[in-house]
FINU-831899 format. One line per field, with one value per residue (C-alpha): residue in three letters; residue number from 0; x, y, z. Coordinates in nm, 3 decimals, padded with zeros to 5 digits. Example, Ala and Ser with C-alpha at 12.3 -4.5 7.8 and 13.67 -1.06 7.14 Angstrom:
% residues 2
residu <- c(ALA|SER)
num <- c(0|1)
x <- c(01.230|01.367)
y <- c(-00.450|-00.106)
z <- c(00.780|00.714)
END
This chain:
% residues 249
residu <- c(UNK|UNK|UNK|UNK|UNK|UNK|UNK|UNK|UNK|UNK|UNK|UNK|UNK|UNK|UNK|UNK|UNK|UNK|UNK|UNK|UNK|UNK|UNK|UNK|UNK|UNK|UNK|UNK|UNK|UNK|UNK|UNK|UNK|UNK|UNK|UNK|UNK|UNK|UNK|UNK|UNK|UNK|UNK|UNK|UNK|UNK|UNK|UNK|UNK|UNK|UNK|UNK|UNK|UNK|UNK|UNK|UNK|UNK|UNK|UNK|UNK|UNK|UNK|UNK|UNK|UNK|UNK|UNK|UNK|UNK|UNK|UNK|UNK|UNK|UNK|UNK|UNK|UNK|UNK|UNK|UNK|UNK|UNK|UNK|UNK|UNK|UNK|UNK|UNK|UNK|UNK|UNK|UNK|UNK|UNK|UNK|UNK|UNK|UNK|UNK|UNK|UNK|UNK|UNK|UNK|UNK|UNK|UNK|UNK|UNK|UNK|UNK|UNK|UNK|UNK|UNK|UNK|UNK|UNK|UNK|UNK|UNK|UNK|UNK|UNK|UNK|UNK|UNK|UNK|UNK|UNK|UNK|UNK|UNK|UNK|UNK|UNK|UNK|UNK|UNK|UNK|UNK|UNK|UNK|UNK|UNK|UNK|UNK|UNK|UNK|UNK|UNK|UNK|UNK|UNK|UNK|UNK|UNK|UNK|UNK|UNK|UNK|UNK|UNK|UNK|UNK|UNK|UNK|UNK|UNK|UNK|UNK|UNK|UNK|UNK|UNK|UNK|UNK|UNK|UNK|UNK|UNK|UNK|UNK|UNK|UNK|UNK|UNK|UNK|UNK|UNK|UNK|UNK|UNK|UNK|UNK|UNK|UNK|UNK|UNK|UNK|UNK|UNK|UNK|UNK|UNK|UNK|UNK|UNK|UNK|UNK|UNK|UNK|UNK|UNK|UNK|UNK|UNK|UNK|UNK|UNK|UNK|UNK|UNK|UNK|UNK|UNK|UNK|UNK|UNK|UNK|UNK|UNK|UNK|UNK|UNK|UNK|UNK|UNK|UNK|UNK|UNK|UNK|UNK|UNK|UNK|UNK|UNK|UNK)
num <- c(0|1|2|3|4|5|6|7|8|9|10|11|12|13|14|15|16|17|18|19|20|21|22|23|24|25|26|27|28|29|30|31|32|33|34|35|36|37|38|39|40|41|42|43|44|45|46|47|48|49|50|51|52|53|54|55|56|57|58|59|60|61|62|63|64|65|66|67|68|69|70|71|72|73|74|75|76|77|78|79|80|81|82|83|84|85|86|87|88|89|90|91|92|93|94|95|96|97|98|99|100|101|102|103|104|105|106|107|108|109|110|111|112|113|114|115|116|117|118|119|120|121|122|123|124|125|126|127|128|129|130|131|132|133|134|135|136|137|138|139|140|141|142|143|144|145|146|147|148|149|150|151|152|153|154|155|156|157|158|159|160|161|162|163|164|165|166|167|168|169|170|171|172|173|174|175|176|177|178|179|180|181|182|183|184|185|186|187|188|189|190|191|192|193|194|195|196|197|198|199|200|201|202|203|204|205|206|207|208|209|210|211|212|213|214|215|216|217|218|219|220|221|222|223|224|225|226|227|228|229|230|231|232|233|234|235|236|237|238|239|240|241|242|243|244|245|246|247|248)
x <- c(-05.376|-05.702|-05.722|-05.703|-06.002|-06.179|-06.128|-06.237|-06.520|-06.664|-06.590|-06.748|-07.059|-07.038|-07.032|-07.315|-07.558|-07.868|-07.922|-08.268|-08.371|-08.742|-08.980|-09.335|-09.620|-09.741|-10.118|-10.079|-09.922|-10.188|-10.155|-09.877|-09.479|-09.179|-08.929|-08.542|-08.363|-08.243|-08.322|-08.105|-08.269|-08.543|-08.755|-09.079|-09.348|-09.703|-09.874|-09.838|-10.105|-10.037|-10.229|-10.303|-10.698|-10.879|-11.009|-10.612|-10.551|-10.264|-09.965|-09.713|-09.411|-09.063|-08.842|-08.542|-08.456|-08.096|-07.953|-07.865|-07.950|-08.101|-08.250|-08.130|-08.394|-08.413|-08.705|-08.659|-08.886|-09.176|-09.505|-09.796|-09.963|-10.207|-10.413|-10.413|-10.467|-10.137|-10.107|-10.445|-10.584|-10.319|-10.023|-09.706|-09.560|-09.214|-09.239|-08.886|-09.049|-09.323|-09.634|-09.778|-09.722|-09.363|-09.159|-09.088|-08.746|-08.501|-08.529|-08.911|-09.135|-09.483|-09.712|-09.526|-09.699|-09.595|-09.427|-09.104|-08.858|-08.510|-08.277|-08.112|-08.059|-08.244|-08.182|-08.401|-08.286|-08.370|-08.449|-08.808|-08.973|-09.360|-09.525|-09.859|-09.980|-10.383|-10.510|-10.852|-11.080|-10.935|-10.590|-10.422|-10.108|-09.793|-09.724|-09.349|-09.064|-08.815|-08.552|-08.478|-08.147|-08.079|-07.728|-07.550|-07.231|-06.907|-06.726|-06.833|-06.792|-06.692|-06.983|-07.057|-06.881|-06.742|-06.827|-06.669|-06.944|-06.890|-07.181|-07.220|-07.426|-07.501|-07.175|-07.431|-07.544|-07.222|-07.235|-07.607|-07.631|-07.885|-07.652|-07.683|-07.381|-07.576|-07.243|-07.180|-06.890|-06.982|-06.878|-06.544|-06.322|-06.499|-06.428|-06.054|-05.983|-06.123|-05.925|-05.575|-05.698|-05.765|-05.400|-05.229|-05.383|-05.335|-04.921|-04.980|-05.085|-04.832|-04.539|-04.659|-04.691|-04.401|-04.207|-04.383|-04.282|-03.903|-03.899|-04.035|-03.831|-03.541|-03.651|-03.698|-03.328|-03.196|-03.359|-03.209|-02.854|-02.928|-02.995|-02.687|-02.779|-02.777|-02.446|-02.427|-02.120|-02.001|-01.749|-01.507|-01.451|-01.099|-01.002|-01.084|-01.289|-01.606|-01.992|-02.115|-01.945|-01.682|-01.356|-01.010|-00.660)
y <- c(-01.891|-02.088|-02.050|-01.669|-01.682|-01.914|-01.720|-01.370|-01.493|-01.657|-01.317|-01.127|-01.359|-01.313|-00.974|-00.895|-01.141|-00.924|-01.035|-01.046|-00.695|-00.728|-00.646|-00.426|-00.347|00.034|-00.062|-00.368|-00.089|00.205|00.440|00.271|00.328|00.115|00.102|00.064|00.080|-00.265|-00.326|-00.053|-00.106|-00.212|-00.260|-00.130|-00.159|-00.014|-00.329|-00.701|-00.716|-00.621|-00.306|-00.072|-00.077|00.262|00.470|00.478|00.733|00.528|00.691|00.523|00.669|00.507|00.591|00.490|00.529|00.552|00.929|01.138|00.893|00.949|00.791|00.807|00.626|00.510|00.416|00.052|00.055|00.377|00.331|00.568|00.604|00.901|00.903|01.245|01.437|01.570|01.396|01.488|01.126|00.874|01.027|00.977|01.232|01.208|01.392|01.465|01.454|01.227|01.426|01.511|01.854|01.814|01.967|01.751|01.547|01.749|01.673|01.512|01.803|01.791|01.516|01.229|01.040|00.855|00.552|00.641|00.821|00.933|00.655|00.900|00.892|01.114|01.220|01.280|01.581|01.365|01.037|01.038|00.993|01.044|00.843|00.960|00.750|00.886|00.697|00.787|00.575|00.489|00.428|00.224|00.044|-00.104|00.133|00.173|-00.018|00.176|00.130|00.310|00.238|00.464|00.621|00.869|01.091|01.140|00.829|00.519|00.251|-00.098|-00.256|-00.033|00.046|00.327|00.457|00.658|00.932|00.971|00.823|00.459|00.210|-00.108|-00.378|-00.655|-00.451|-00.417|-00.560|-00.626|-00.522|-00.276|00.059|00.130|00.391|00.586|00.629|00.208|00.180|-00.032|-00.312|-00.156|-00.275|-00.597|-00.697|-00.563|-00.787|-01.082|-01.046|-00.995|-01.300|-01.502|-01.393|-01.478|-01.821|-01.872|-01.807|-02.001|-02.334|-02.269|-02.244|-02.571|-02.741|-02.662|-02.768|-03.119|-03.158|-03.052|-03.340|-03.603|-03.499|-03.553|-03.871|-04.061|-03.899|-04.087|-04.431|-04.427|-04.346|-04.606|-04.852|-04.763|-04.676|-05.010|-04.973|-05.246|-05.453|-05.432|-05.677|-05.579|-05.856|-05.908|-06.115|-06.443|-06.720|-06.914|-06.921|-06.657|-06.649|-06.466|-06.652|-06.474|-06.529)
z <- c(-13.606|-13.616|-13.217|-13.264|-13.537|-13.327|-12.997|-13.193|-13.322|-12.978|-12.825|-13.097|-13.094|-12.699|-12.767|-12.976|-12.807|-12.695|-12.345|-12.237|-12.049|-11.842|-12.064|-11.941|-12.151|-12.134|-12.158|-11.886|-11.640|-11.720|-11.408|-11.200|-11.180|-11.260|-11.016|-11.206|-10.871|-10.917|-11.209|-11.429|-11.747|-11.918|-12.264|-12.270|-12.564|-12.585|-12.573|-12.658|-12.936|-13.314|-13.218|-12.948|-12.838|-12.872|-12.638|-12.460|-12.181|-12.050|-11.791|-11.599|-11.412|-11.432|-11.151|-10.921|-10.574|-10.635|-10.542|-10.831|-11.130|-11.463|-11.740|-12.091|-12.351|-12.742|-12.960|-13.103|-13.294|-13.318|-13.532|-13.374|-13.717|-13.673|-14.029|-14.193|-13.857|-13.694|-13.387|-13.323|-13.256|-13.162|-12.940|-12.707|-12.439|-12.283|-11.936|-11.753|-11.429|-11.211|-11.332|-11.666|-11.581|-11.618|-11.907|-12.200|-12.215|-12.435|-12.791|-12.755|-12.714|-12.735|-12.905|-13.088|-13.364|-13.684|-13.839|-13.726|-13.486|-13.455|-13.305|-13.099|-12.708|-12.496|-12.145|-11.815|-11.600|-11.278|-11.154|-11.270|-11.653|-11.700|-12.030|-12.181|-12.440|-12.603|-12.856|-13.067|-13.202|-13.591|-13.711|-13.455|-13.548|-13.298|-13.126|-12.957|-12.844|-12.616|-12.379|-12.063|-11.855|-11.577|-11.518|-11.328|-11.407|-11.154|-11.009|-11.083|-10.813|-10.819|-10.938|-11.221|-11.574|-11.671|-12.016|-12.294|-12.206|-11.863|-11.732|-11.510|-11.571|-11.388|-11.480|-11.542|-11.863|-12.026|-12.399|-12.349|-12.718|-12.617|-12.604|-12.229|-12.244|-12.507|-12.729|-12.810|-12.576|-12.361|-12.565|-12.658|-12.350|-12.306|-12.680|-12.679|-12.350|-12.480|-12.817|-12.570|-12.397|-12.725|-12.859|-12.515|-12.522|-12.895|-12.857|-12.523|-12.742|-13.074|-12.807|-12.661|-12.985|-13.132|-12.767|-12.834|-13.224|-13.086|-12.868|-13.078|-13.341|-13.111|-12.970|-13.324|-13.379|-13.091|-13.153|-13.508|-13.368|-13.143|-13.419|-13.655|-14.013|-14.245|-14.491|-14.749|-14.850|-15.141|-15.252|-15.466|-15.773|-15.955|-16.245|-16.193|-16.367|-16.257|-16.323|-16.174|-15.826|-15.679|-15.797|-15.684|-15.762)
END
């Protein structure tokens, strides 16, 4: 039983270890692309400092080469605090597409500003998502942490997982503990085999101990049968007479 703990717990903790994804910073990238072709997923924050400088007008395209992928993204963490204007001074855009021009990714229309932001997925059309990030000249603050993972729906081949959603994502990012099915199961097989495993191995070990205990318990039966079992004399005493020893008549 303690194996089984032991072996669920190292596969949970397995498990739910974040892996490190490459990390970018919008504001170090400012009018260039990211290529996730073979990369499949990445985290991406505004900028490395405690604040975003002023003055932003900072793009960068993300895109693959792979044939019929998209990209699916989440907000980690979202504070684009914008002072009493609405999104007037300090803002984000999510293109689906490789110009500003594009339409907005479903779900993140227009100018996005604030302390915080739905944890939902969202999902690219295409193979291609266009960032915008203005900032003004007061009220700057972290910014945004996101990740992007590129996927595609259909078959999945050999070196990709399958998830409960239908899409596929690169194999290496299963159980990443970043999400990169978009519905949390891509931890879901991975943990169940390694539980099988743990309860395979655990019945492995209890049938091998108890094997061992039979056959030492047999062996110390043996020697002592060997050995005889001591049986004392006694020594039956009629009437007689004497001091103290035996006297018969």
């Amino acid at each position: 039983m303690k194996i089984l703990v032991v072996m669920f717990l190292v596969s949970s903790h397995w498990c739910t270890n974040v892996s490190a994804l490459p990390k970018y910073y919008m504001d170090e990238q400012c009018g260039g692309s990211l290529d996730l072709t073979d990369t499949g997923s990445i985290r991406l924050k505004l900028t490395s400092s405690h604040v975003f400088q002023p003055s932003m007008d900072c793009t960068l395209l993300i895109t693959t080469s792979k044939y019929n992928e998209q990209f699916m993204l989440f907000f980690r963490k979202f504070d684009v605090e914008d002072g009493p204007a609405d999104c007037q001074s300090n803002w984000l855009q999510v293109h689906d597409g490789s110009r500003m021009n594009a339409s907005y990714v479903e779900g993140l229309t227009g100018n996005l500003c604030g302390r915080s932001i739905s944890n939902a997925v969202w999902v690219t059309n295409g193979s291609n998502l266009f960032l915008y990030f203005h900032s003004g000249t007061q009220y700057q603050s972290r910014g945004f942490d996101m990740v992007i993972t590129q996927f595609h729906t259909g078959k999945c081949n050999a070196s990709e997982y399958s998830c409960g959603n239908g899409r596929c994502i690169c194999d290496g990012l299963v159980c990443n503990g970043y999400n990169p099915c978009g519905d949390e199961s891509d931890c879901i097989g991975v943990l169940a085999a390694a539980v099988i495993i743990g309860i395979v191995f655990g019945s492995l070990i209890c049938c091998i101990g108890l094997t061992c205990l039979t056959i030492v318990c047999c062996a110390r039966r043996r020697r002592r049968s060997k050995r005889g079992i001591y049986q004392p004399v006694i020594v039956t005493q009629t009437t007689g007479y004497g001091t103290g020893y035996n006297y018969t008549t």
